[in-house]
Structures are given as C-alpha cells and as structure tokens.
C-alpha positions as CSV (number, residue, x, y, z in Angstrom):
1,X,-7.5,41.6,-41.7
2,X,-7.7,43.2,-38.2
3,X,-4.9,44.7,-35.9
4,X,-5.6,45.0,-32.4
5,X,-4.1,47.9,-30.7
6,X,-5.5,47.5,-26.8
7,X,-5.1,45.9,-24.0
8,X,-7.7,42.7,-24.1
9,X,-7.6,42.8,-20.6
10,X,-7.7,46.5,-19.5
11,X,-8.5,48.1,-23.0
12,X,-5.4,50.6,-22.7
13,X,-3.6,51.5,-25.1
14,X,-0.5,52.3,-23.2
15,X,2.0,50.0,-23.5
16,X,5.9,49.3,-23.8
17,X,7.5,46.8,-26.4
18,X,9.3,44.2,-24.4
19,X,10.9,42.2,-27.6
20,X,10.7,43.9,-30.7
21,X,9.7,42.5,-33.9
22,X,11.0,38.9,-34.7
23,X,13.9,39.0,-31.5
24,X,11.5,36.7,-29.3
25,X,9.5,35.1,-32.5
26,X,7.5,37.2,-35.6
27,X,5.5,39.5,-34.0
28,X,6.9,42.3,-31.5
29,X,5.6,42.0,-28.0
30,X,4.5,44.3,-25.8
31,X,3.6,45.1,-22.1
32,X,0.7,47.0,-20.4
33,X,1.6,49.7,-18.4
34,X,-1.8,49.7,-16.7
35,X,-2.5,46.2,-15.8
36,X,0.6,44.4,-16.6
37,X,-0.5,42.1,-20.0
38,X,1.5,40.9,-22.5
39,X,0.5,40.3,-25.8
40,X,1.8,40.2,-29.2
41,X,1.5,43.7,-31.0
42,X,1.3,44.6,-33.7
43,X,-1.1,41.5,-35.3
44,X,-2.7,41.1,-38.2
45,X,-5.6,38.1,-38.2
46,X,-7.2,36.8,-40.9
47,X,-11.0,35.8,-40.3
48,X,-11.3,33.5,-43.1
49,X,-9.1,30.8,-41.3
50,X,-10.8,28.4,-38.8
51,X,-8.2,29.3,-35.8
52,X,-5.6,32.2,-35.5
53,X,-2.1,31.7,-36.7
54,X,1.0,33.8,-36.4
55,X,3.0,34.5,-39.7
56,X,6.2,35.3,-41.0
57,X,8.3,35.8,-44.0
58,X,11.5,36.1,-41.6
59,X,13.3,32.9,-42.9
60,X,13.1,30.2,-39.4
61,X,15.8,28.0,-38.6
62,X,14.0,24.6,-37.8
63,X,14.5,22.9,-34.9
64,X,16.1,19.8,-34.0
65,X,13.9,17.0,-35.2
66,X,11.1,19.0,-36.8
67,X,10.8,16.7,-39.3
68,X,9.6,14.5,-37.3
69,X,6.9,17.2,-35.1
70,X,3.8,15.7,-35.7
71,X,4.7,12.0,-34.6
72,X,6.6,13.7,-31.7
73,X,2.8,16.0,-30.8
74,X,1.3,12.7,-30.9
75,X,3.2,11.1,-28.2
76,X,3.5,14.1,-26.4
77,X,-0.6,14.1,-26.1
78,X,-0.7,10.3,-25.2
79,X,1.9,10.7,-22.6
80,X,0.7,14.1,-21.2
81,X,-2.4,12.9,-20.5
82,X,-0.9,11.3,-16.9
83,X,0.0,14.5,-15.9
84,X,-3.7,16.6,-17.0
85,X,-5.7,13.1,-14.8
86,X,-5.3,15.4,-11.8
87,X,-6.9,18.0,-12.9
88,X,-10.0,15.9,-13.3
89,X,-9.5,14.0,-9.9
90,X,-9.9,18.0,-8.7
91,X,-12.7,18.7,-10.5
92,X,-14.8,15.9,-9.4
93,X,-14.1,16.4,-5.6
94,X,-15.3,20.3,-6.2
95,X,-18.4,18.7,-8.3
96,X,-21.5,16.6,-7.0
97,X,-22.1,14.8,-9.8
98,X,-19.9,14.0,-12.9
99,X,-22.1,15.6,-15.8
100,X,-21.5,17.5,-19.4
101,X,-17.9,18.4,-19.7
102,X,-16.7,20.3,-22.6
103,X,-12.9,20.6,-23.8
104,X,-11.7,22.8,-26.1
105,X,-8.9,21.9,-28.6
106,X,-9.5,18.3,-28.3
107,X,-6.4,17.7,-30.6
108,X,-6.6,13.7,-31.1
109,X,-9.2,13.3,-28.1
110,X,-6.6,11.3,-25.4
111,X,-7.8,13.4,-22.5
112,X,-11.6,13.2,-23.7
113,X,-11.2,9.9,-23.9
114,X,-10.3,9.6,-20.3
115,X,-12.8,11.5,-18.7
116,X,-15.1,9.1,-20.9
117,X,-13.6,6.6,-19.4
118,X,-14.7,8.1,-15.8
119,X,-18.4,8.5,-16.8
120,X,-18.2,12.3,-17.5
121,X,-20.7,13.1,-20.9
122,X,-18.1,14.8,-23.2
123,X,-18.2,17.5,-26.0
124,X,-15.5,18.0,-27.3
125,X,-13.8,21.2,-30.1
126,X,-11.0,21.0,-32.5
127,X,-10.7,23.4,-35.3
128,X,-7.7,21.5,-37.4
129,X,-9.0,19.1,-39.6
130,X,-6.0,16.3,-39.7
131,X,-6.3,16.1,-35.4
132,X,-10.5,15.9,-35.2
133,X,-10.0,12.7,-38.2
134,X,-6.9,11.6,-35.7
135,X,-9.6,11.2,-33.1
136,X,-12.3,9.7,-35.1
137,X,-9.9,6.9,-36.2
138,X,-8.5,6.6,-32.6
139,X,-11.3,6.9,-30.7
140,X,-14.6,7.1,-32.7
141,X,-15.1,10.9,-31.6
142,X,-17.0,12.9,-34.0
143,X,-15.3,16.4,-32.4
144,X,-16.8,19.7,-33.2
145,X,-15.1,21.7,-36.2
146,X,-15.7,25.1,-34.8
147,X,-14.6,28.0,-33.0
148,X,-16.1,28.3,-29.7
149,X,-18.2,32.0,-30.9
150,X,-19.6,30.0,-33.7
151,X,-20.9,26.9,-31.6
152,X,-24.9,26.7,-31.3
153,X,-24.4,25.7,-27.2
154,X,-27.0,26.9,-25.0
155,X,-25.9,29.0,-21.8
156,X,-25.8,26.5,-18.5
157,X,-24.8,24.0,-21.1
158,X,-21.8,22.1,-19.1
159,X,-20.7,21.2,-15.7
160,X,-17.0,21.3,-16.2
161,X,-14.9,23.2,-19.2
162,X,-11.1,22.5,-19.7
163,X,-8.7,24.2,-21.6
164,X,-5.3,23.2,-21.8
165,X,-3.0,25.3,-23.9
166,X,-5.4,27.4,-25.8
167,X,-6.1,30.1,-23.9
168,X,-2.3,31.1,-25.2
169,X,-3.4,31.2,-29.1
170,X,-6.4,32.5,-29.2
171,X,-7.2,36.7,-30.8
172,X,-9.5,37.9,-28.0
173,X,-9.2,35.8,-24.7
174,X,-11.5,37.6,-22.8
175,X,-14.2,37.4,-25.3
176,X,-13.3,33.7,-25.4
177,X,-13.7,33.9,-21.0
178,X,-16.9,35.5,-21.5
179,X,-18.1,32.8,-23.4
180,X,-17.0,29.7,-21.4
181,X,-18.8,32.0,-18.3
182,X,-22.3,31.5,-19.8
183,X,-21.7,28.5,-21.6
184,X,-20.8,26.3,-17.8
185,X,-23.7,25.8,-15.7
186,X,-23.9,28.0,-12.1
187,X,-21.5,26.5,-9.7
188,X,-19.9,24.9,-12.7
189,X,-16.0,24.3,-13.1
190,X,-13.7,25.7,-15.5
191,X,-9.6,24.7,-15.7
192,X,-7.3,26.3,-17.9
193,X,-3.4,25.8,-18.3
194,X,-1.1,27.8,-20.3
195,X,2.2,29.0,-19.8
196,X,3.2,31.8,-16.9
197,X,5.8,34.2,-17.5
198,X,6.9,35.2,-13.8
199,X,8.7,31.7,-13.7
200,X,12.1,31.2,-13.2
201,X,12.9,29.8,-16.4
202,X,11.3,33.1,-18.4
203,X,13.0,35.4,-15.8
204,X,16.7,33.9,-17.1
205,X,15.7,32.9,-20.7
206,X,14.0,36.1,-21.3
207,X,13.1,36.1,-25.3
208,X,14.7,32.9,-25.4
209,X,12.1,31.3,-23.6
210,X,9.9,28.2,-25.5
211,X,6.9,29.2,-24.9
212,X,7.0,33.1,-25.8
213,X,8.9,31.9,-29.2
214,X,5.8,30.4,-30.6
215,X,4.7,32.0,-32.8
216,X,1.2,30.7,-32.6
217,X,1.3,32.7,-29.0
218,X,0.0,35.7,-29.1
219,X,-0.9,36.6,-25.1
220,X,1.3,35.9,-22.5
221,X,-0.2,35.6,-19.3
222,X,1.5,35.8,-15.4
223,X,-0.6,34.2,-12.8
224,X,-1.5,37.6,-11.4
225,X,-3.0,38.9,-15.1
226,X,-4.5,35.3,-15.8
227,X,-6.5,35.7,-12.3
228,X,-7.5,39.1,-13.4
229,X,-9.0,38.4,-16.4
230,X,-11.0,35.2,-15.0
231,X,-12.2,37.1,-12.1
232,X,-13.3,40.1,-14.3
233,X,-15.7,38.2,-16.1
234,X,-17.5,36.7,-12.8
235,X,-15.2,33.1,-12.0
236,X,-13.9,32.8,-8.6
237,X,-10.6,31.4,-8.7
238,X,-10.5,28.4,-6.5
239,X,-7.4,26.9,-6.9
240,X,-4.2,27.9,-8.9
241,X,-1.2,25.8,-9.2
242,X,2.2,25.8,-11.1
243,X,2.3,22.3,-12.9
244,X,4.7,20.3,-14.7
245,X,5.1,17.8,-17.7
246,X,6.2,14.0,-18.8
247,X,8.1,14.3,-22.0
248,X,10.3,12.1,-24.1
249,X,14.3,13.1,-24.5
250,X,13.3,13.8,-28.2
251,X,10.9,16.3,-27.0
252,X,13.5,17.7,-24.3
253,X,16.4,18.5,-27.5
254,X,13.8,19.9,-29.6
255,X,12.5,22.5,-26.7
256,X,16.5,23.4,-26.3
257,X,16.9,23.5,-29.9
258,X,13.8,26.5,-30.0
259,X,15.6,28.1,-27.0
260,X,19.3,28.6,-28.2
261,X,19.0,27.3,-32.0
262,X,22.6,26.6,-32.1
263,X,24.5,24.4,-34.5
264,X,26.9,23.3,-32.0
265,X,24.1,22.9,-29.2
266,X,22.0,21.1,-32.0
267,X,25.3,18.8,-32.6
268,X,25.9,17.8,-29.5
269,X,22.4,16.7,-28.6
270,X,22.1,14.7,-31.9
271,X,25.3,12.8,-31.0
272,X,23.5,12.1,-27.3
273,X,20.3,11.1,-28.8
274,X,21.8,8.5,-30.6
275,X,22.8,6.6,-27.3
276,X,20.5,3.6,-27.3
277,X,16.6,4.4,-27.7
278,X,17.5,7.6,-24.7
279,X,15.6,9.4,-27.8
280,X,12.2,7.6,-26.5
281,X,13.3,8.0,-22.9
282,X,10.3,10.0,-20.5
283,X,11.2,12.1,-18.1
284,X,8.6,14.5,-15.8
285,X,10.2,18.3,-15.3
286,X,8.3,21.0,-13.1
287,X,10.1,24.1,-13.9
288,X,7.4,26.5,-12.6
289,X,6.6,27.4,-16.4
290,X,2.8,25.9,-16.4
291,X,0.0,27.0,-14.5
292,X,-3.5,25.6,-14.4
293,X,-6.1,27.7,-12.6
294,X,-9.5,25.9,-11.4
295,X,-12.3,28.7,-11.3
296,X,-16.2,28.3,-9.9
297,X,-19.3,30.4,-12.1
C-alpha cells in the first residue's frame, strides 16, 4: 500500500482540504496552494490490482438504476462514440498521414473500431477483464491487458494517442504523461478528455458535482492545471476545447440521482421515466464540464 502526500504536478506538499473525507465521495480532497491541483488525499493504492480503485467501508446509497449500470455503460460507449468522431476528424487534419494510433482504456473497443474503420492501424489497452472479452466478442479485438508502465512499446511507437476519461483515475498522471510523451512519434498527436472543474456546473454543485463524486477519481483537473502538466512534460497544447455528450434519459436520472441522492428526487424521476420508452430517449448536453485538449510532441 502507498499514500501519496505531494502534489503530482508541482511536488508540494502544501495544500488545503476542499471536501473532507467522504462529504464529496471516500476519500478527502484537497487543493494545492502552489499550483492550484486537486487531488484526492489521503490515498491508499494497492499495487497488486491491475488498475487503481477508490474504496470505502462508508455504507453508499446506490443510485437510481444501478442495477442496471453495466447495460446503461454499454450504451453510453456505443452512443458516445458520435460525439468523440471529432476528435479524430482533428487529428487527421493536424496529421500527414493516418498511422499507429494507440487508445488507452479501450473499454469494449467502439471508438477503436471506428478509427479502424478510417484506415488508422490501432493498439489498443484495457485493464478490466469483462470489457477487453466485450470487445473480442464485438469486434474481434484482442486489446492489451496492461497498464501503460508495464507495456513492452518502443519510444516513437505511435502517431496519434487518445485518452478519453482516464487521465481522471489514474495514481500518478504525470508519470502516466511522461510515458505517452516518448511513446508518440515527434510531431505526433495526443487528445485527452476528462472532466474540468472551473465549469459552471462544479462552481454551483460544488461536492455535489458527478464527476468529483466518483470515487474512482482521484485528480481533478481545471483547464489551466491540465495545460500545465502536458506542457511540463514537453507537449504543446494545440487546441483545447470544452465538449459535450449524447446520453440516454436513463443515463440523465442516474447522474441526478449521484448529485442530490434523494428519495423524493429519485421518486419523481422514476414516475417520469416510466412515460413511454422516454427511458431510452438521447439527448446531447454541453454543460462546460468536459474538456479535451489536443497536444503536438
């Protein structure tokens, strides 16, 4: 077991607690008084595990529809896939040639499948063992079990690296940064979303906010302290945007049950959902939560 204790952006070890423990999820947060991070202190990881995992023997009150979460991730990934297409439409106008591209936390491998699909050679990673077989079944991808420190790639390995919402849960991000610097090829592309916290919705929300009550979250990046720790480690950030996403109705309750977990709340949308199929209903929001940032090596 390890607890980290500094800044992994600055390496201070001056800090304020912003939520204590278990008020915005299990582990208290805190804030950098030098460079403005915030990250989830203390935290105690367990190497043996294949990926980092918050814990808690605080009793949770489960969301609306958690019983269903896993068929509700699944069609959040096939229908979330319209709205990460740009990213790749970006990419290739900043690229000569479409080449190696590597994702990390390929999940079920719907966004692989579409840069396939655009004649991009892919690699892709996904530690959990259910969502690489997921993709094998779907898709015939044999996706790589590992963590990103424990892969055998060469440096100047790939033309293009995303990330989409991993950034967010892993230990030691800019060790993780470092790494995706010498694994992409010189004048290579890297894109990486995650949530932002000087939003609008985290400003009113505050510790009620979705994202910062996961507690698979463990650093909490602004646009400003994202930027810093990409350009710290050699990218150049060439475009950074605030982005939004297509989500069913059912996916919509079950983010306001996580923000106000209220019976009554939790009531009243279970009487709505029951209107027709509104349930299975899509709907695209751009709350200014989201950003994706498009760096250069």
């Amino acid at each position: 077991m390890e607890n980290i204790n500094t800044c992994n952006n600055c390496k201070s070890s001056d800090y304020k607690v912003i939520y204590k423990k278990n008020m915005a999820q299990a582990h208290q947060i805190v804030k950098c008084n030098t460079c403005g991070l915030m990250y989830a202190y203390p935290l105690h990881i367990d190497h043996t595990k294949k990926y980092w995992e918050g814990s808690s023997n605080t009793p949770i009150k489960m969301p609306l529809f958690s019983e269903q979460f896993e068929k509700m991730l699944d069609m959040k990934e096939k229908i979330q896939v319209s709205d990460y297409l740009s990213s790749i439409k970006h990419v290739e106008r900043l690229l000569p040639v479409k080449g190696n591209a590597l994702e990390i936390g390929s999940s079920r491998g719907y966004f692989l499948h579409e840069l396939e699909k655009r004649g991009w050679k892919i690699t892709g990673l996904e530690p959990t063992d259910t969502r690489r077989e997921e993709a094998k079944r779907i898709f015939g991808f044999d996706l790589i079990p590992d963590k990103l420190e424990d892969t055998s790639f060469l440096d100047n390995s790939f033309d293009a690296i995303f990330m989409f919402h991993v950034i967010e849960h892993v230990l030691n991000p800019s060790f993780t940064i470092s790494l995706l610097y010498r694994f992409l090829k010189p004048g290579g592309i890297l894109v990486i979303e995650t949530p932002t916290y000087d939003s609008l919705p985290y400003k009113v929300l505050r510790h009620r906010e979705r994202s910062i009550r996961c507690y698979g979250h463990f650093t909490f990046f602004t646009k400003k302290t994202l930027k810093i720790m990409l350009e710290k480690s050699g990218f150049t950030t060439v475009r950074h945007d605030r982005v939004g996403r297509t989500l069913t109705f059912e996916r919509l309750f079950w983010n306001i049950s996580v923000i106000f977990k209220s019976e009554l709340i939790d009531s009243i949308l279970e009487k709505i959902s029951r209107i027709g199929n509104i349930r299975q209903f899509k709907i695209y929001l751009n709350m200014g939560d989201m950003q994706r940032i498009y760096c250069r090596k």
